[in-house]
N, C-alpha and C positions, 0 to 999 in steps of 0.2 A: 422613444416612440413618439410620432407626430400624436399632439392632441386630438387629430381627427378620430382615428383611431381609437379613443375610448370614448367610455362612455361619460357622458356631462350632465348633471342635474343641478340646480340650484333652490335651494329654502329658504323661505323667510322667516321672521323671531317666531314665528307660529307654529312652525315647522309643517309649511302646505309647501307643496310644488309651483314655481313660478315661471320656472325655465327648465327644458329638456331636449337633449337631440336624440336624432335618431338610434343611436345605439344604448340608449338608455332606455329608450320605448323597447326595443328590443326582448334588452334583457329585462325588463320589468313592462309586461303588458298592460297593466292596468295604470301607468303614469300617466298622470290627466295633471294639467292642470289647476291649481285650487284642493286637488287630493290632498290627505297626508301623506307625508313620507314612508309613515309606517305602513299605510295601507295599499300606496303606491307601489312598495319593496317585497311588500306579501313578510316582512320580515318577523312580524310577531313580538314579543314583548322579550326575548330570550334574545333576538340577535339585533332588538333596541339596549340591551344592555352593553354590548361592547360599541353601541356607534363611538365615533369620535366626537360625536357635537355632545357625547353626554362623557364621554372619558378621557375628555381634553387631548386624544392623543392623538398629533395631525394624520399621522401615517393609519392610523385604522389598522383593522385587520385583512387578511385574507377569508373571503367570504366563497361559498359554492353554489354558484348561481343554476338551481335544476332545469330552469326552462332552457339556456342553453348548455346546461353540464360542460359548464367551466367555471376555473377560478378566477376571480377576479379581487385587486387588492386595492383597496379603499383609500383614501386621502380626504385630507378638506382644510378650507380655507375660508375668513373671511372676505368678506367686500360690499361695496357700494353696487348695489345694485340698482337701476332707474326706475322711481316710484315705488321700491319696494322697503327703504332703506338699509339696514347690514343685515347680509342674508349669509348664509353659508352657500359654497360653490362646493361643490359632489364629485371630485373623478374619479371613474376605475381603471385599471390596466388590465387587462386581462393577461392571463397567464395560460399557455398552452400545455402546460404540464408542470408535477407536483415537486417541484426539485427538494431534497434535503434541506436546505437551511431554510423554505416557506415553511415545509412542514415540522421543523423542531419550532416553530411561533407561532402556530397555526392555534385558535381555540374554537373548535367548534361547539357551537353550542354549550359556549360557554366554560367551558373544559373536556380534558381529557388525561387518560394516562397512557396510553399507546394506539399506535395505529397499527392496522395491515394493511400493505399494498398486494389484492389479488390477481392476479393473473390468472383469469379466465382460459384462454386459449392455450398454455402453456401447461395449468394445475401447479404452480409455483407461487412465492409469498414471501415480501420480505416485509418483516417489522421495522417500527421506526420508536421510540419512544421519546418525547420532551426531558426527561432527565439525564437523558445519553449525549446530549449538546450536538444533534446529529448524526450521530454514531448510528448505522442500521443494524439491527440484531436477526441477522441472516443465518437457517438452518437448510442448505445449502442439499442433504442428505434427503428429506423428509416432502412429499408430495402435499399441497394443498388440500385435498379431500382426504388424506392421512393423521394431517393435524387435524382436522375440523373432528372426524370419527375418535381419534383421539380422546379430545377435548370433551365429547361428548359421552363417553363411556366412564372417564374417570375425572373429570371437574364438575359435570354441570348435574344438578341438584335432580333427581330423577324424576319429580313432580314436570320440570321443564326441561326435560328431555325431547318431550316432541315439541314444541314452542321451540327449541334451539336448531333443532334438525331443518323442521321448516324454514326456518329464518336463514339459514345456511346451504338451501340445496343448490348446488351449485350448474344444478339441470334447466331451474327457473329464474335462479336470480338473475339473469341478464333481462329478461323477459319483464318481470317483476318491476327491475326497476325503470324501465319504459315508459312504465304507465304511472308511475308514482309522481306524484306531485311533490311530496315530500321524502322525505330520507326514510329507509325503512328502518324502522326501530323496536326492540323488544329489551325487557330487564330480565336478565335472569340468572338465576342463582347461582353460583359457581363457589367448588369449593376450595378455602385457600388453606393457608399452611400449618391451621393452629385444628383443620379438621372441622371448621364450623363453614358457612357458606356468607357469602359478601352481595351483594345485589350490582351485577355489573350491567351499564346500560349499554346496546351495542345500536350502532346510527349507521348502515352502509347509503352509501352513494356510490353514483360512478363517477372515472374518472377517465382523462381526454385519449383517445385509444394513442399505443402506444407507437416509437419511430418504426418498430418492426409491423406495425399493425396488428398488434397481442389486443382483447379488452383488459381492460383493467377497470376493475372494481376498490373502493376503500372502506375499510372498516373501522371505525371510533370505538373503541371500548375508555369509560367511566366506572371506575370500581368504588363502590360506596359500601365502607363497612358497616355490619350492623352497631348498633350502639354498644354493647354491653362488651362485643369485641372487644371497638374500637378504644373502652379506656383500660381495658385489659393491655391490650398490642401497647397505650404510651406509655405506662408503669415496665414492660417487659420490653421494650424497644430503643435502641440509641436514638437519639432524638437526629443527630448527624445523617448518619446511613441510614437509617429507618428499618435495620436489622435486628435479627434476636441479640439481646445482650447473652453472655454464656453461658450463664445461669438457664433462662428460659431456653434458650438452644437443646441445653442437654434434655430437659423436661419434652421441648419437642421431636428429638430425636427419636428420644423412646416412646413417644406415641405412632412414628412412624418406622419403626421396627412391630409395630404389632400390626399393622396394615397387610398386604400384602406384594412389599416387596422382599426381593429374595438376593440379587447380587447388589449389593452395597459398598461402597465406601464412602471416606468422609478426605476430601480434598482443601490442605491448607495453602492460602496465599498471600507472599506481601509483596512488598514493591522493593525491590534492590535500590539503595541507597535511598530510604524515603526520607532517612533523617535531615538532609539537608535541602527536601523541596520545598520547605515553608522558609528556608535561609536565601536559596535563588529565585523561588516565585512567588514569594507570599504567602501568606497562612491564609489568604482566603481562596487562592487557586488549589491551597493543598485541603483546605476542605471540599472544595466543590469536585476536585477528583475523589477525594475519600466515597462522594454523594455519588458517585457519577458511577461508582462498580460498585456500589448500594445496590442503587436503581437497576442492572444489570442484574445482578444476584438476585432479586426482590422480581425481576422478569423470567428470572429461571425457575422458581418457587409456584410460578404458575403456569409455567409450560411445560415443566416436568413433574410436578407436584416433588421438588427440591426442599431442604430445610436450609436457611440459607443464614448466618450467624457472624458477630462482629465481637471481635477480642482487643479492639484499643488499637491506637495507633494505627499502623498501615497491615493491622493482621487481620484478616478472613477467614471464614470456613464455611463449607456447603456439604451439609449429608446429600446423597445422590444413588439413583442405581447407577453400578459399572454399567453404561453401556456406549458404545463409542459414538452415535449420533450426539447424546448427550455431554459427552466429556472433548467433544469438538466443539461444541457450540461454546462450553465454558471456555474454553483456552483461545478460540478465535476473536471471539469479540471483548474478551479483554485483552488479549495482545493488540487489538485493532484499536481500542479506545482508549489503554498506556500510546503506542505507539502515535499518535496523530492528534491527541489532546494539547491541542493552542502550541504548536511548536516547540514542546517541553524536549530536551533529549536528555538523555543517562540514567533513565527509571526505568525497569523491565520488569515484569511480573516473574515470581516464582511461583513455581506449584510443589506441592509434595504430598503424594497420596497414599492411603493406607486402605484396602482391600479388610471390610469387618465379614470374615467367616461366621464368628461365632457371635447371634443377636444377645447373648446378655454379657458380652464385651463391654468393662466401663469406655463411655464416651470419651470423657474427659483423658485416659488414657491413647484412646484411638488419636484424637486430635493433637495429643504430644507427638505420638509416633508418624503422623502426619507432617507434622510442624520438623521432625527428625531427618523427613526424607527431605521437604522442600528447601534447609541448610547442608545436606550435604554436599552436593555435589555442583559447583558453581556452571560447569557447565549446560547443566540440565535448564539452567533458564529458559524461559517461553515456552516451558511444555512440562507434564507433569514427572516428579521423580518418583516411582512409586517405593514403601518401603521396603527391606529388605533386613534380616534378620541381626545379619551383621553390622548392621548400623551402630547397633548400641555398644556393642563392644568398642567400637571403632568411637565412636562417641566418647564412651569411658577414656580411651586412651588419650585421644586430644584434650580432654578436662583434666587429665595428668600431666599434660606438656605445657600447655599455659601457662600455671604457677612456676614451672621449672625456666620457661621461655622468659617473662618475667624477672625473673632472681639471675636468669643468665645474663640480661640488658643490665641490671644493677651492678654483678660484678664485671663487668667486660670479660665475658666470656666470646663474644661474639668481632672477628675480624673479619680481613679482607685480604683475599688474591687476586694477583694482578698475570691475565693473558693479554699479552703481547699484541699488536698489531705490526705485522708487515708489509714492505714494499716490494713487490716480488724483482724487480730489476738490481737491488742491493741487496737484499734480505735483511733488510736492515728496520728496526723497530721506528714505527711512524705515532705509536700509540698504544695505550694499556685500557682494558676495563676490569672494572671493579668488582669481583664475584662471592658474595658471601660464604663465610664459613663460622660456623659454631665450633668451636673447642670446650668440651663440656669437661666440667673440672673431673665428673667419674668413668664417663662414657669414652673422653677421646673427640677426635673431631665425630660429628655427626653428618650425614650427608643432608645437603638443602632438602632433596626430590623427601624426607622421612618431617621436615615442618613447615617447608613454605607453602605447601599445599594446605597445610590444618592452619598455617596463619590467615591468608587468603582468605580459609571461609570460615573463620571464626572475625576476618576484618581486623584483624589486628598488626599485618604486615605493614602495614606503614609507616607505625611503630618503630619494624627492625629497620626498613629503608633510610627513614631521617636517621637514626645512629650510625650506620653505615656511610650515609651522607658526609656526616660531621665526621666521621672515622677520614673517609679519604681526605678533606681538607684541612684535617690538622697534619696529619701525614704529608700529605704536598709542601705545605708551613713551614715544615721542620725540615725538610729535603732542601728546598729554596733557598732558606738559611744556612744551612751547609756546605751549600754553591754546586748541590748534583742537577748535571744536565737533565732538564724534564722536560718531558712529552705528554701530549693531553692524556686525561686519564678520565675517563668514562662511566657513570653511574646509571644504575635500570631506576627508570621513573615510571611506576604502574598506573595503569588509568585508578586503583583506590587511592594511590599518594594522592592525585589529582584532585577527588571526589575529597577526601579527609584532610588536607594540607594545601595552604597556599604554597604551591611548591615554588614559585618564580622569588615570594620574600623570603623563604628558607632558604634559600642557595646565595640571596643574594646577601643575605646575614652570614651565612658560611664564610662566605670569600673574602668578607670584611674581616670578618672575626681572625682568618687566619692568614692574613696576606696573603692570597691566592688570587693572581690574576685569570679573569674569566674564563679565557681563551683556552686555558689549561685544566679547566672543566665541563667534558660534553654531557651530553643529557641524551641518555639511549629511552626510547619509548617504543616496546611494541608494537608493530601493526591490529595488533588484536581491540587496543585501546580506542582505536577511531572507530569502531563497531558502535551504530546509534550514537558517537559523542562527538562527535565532527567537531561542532560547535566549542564546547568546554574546551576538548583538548587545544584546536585550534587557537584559542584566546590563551591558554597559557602557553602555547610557543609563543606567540608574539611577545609575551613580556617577556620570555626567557631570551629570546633572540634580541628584544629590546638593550638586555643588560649585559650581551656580550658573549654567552653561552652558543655552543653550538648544537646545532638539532641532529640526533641519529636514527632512523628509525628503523628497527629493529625486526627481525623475522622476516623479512619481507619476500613476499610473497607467496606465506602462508595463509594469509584472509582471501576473503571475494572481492574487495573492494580494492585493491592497491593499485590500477591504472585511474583511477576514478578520485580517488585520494591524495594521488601524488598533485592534483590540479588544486586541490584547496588546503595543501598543507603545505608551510613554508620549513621544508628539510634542506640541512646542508650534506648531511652523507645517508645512503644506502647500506645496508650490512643485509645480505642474504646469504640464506641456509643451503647450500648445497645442495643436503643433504633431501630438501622438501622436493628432489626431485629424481634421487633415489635411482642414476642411471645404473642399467645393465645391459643387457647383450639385447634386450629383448625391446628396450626403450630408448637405447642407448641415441640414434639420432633424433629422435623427436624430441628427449630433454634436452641435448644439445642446442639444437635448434629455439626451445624457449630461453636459455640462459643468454644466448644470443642474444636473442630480440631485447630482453628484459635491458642487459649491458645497453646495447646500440640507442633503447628511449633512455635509460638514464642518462647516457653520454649527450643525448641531442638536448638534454634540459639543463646540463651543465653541471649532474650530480654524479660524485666521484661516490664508486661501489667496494666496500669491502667485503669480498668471499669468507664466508663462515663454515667451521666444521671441516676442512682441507686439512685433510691426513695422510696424502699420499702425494709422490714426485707425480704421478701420473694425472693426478689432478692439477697440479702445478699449470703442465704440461697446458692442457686443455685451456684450462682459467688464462695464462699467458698469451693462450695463441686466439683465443678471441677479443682480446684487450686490455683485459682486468689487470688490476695493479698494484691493489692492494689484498691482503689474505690476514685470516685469524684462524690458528686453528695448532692442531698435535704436530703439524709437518714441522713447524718453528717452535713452539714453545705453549706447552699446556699451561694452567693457572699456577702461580708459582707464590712461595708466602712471602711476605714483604722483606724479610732479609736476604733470598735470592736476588730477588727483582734488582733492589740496591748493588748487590754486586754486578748486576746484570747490565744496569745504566751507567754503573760509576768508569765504563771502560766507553770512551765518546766514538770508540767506532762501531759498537754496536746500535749508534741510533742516527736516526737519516734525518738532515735538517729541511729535504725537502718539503714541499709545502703539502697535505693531503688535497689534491682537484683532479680535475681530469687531465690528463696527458693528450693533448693533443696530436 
């Protein structure tokens, strides 16, 4: 912005006015020179506290200038000034409007703990808070003179009931602040979560009408607790999150079952995979996120009159009424402030919630069975799981399978089958993947779909993965040295291998350990895995592709993301499912026509596709006559245990030395 364009004042060690132009008279009418500063600025003794010539800090603040209701943001410097000797020089910039990251730094009057942006002409409102690091806490549902009425029926202390109304009518306030010379301001009582009342001071101004030509109004709210609270709340409070510890939680809860609400639950949440964000981001990013859905919860506590509680570590909980305005606001703006917090990826909020029918339900129960639903079901991330009775049985049963799961790794209970990859022009095997299988010493084989689901989400599958791992490359080892013709052979690498194991140095210790050249180890990874982890995953294909390993990526074309994907992921093969596209009579040319398309980009980028789930000649058939060239599936050979497979390779015309690419 040209200097002209702001405003310019300059002071001497006196701090009087010696220099000014015209846009400084402007915005300060009483600039004379020989003034003070302070009296020239109208600024008072509250907004000489943040200047820069007494807070050493050049950049200043963002200040709201009412004579022209705008903001303008402060600097200063010094210099030689003629006949005056070292003066401070003064610019502002002004700012046409109140963007996010002004107003996560903004201190008005000294501080604050949230703001409202009004929207007058609309009846709309969205919050902003300084602990949210710009995050806006938008209720998307709920009409501006909805919350105010609200707010005023059941927060604000009924002595200043009408003092609030007033202060908020939204028929005068534009009117009101016209005439105001200064920001309208009133204290008043509001009640917070422990049932006693806080003195919050609210300061509206306006602000610069909007691109739509909306008014918009801002509102400061300052919460000051009373004393006797406030050392109550730091003996009962994490000092971190600034929540109930659990003890006080439960104490509060049942103060707020006696109030009057009626549909209730109590909503548990942590962060999937938080164990390792103080490992990738540092312990002090992973406390300032722990603070940052504090401060969220701790803004729901007063917008809903919430109980809102911290159990350690990356675990949460919020008593709440069921109602769905409410239970929106919880799950959006924490999926919005996990999701966009400093470019962190592979952390996703869980929820799991518990519905309390009956108010002399123990808490501390509710919140286990809370904490029951938000583990079960991995899918359910980013939105709540509520519970269900059979949880706990189903609970019970996987706390039986562990220890068993356990004792089966110690005795190698646990191998590997191998299904075939073909070339459909020879039929001839181009390649095998690696499929687990449990043979329990009482039960018989076990099928995967009965623990890899309870390993999953007990986190402990990648555990069985690295054993598997090392199963297939001592096996290769021992084939090698026996002089049996091999074909690569293919292991599932899950985005938790990813998250729990450096999997690029486990493979690469594998292959050494067992004389297995790379080439003759792929690395399958689900499409499901670059969901939010672009990034992670990304960086370990590179090292894996680094050290010779070939990349598969698997499933494909069951996410949203896989044209978008395939641009920032370095794959050497394609494996798609058929099946995910489930032709019939009824659909029959339009999936046609996608497997197509899917074929024709993969072939123009240079990546060879193996068809998955092909069980029939008639499939064949099709897959053949669009291009495809390679297939896995029942039509050739299901998953076979490792002494077939062996007979299976040991005869060299069953395997094709051509190369896996694309056929041109």
């Amino acid at each position: 912005m040209d200097i002209k364009d702001n405003l310019v004042f300059i002071v001497d060690s006196s701090k009087a006015i010696v220099y000014f132009n015209e846009k400084a008279k402007e915005a300060f009418p009483k600039m004379e020179i020989g003034v003070s500063c302070c009296e020239a600025t109208q600024s008072g003794e509250s907004r000489c506290a943040q200047c820069p010539m007494i807070t050493g800090n050049p950049e200043g603040v963002p200040v709201f200038n009412m004579n022209l209701l705008k903001w303008i943001q402060m600097s200063y410097a010094n210099m030689e000034y003629p006949g005056h000797g070292t003066c401070t020089v003064v610019t502002g910039t002004f700012y046409t409007s109140l963007e996010k990251e002004i107003l996560g730094r903004i201190k008005f009057m000294n501080k604050y703990d949230f703001v409202m942006e009004m929207n007058l002409t609309i009846n709309r409102y969205v919050m902003f808070s300084e602990g949210t690091y710009g995050q806006p806490l938008v209720l998307e549902e709920e009409p501006l003179d909805v919350l105010l009425h609200r707010t005023a029926d059941t927060m604000v202390h009924p002595d200043d009931y009408k003092k609030f109304c007033n202060l908020m009518n939204l028929t005068t306030l534009s009117e009101r602040l016209k005439n105001a010379k200064y920001p309208l301001t009133e204290v008043i009582r509001e009640r917070n979560t422990r049932g006693t009342f806080d003195d919050v001071t609210v300061s509206i101004i306006p602000e610069a009408i909007s691109q739509d030509g909306d008014e918009m109004v801002l509102a400061f709210f300052h919460i000051e607790q009373m004393h006797d609270s406030k050392l109550k709340s730091k003996k009962e409070r994490n000092p971190l999150t600034g929540l109930l510890e659990k003890e006080a939680f439960i104490k509060e809860a049942e103060e707020f079952f006696r109030n009057y609400h009626e549909d209730v639950a109590i909503i548990y949440m942590d962060i999937e995979h938080f164990r390792f964000f103080n490992k990738w981001y540092s312990r002090w990013q992973g406390d300032r996120l722990l603070k940052s859905i504090g401060l969220n919860l701790l803004q729901m506590d007063r917008m809903f009159s919430t109980v809102s509680g911290y159990g350690g570590g990356d675990n949460f909980f919020i008593l709440c009424d069921k109602q769905e305005p409410v239970l929106n606001y919880l799950i959006e703006n924490l999926n919005s402030l996990i999701n966009s917090f400093d470019g962190i990826e592979g952390f996703r909020m869980t929820y799991g919630g518990y519905e309390i029918k009956n108010k002399t339900e123990d808490i501390e129960d509710a919140i286990d069975a809370a904490n029951t639903a938000a583990s079960y079901d991995s899918s359910s991330i980013g939105k709540i799981r509520w519970y269900e009775s059979n949880m706990i049985s189903d609970e019970e049963r996987e706390m039986m399978l562990i220890p068993d799961f356990e004792r089966g790794l110690e005795d190698g209970e646990f191998t590997f089958f191998l299904q075939p990859k073909c070339n459909i022009d020879e039929s001839r095997i181009v390649g095998a993947e690696a499929l687990v299988r449990w043979k329990h010493k009482h039960k018989g084989y076990v099928s995967p779909g009965e623990f890899i689901p309870v390993l999953e989400r007990k986190g402990l599958v990648y555990k069985l993965d690295a054993y598997i791992w090392e199963e297939v490359c001592r096996k290769m080892g021992e084939w090698k040295k026996t002089g049996l013709e091999l074909v690569p052979v293919s292991i599932n690498v899950s985005r938790a291998d990813i998250f729990n194991l450096d999997v690029p140095a486990v493979l690469e210790s594998l292959v050494k350990k067992y004389d297995v050249p790379t080439d003759l180890i792929e690395v399958e990874i689900t499409e499901s895995a670059f969901v939010n982890d672009l990034k992670i995953i990304r960086d370990a294909i590179s090292r894996l592709r680094k050290t010779g390993f070939r990349i598969l990526i698997d499933d494909f074309g069951s996410g949203y993301s896989s044209l978008n994907m395939l641009k920032d992921v370095q794959a050497d093969v394609i494996k798609m499912d058929i099946k995910f596209f489930d032709l019939n009579s009824e659909n029959f040319e339009k999936g046609l026509n996608i497997i197509s398309s899917v074929f024709e980009m993969a072939y123009n980028i240079g990546l060879p596709i193996i068809a998955e789930g092909v069980e029939t000649q008639a499939q064949i058939n099709i897959l053949e006559s669009l291009g495809f060239n390679y297939v896995q599936g029942y039509f050739y050979y299901k998953p076979l245990p490792l002494a077939d497979y062996e007979v299976l390779i040991s005869d060299v015309k069953n395997i094709s030395h051509k190369e896996m690419k694309i056929q041109k």
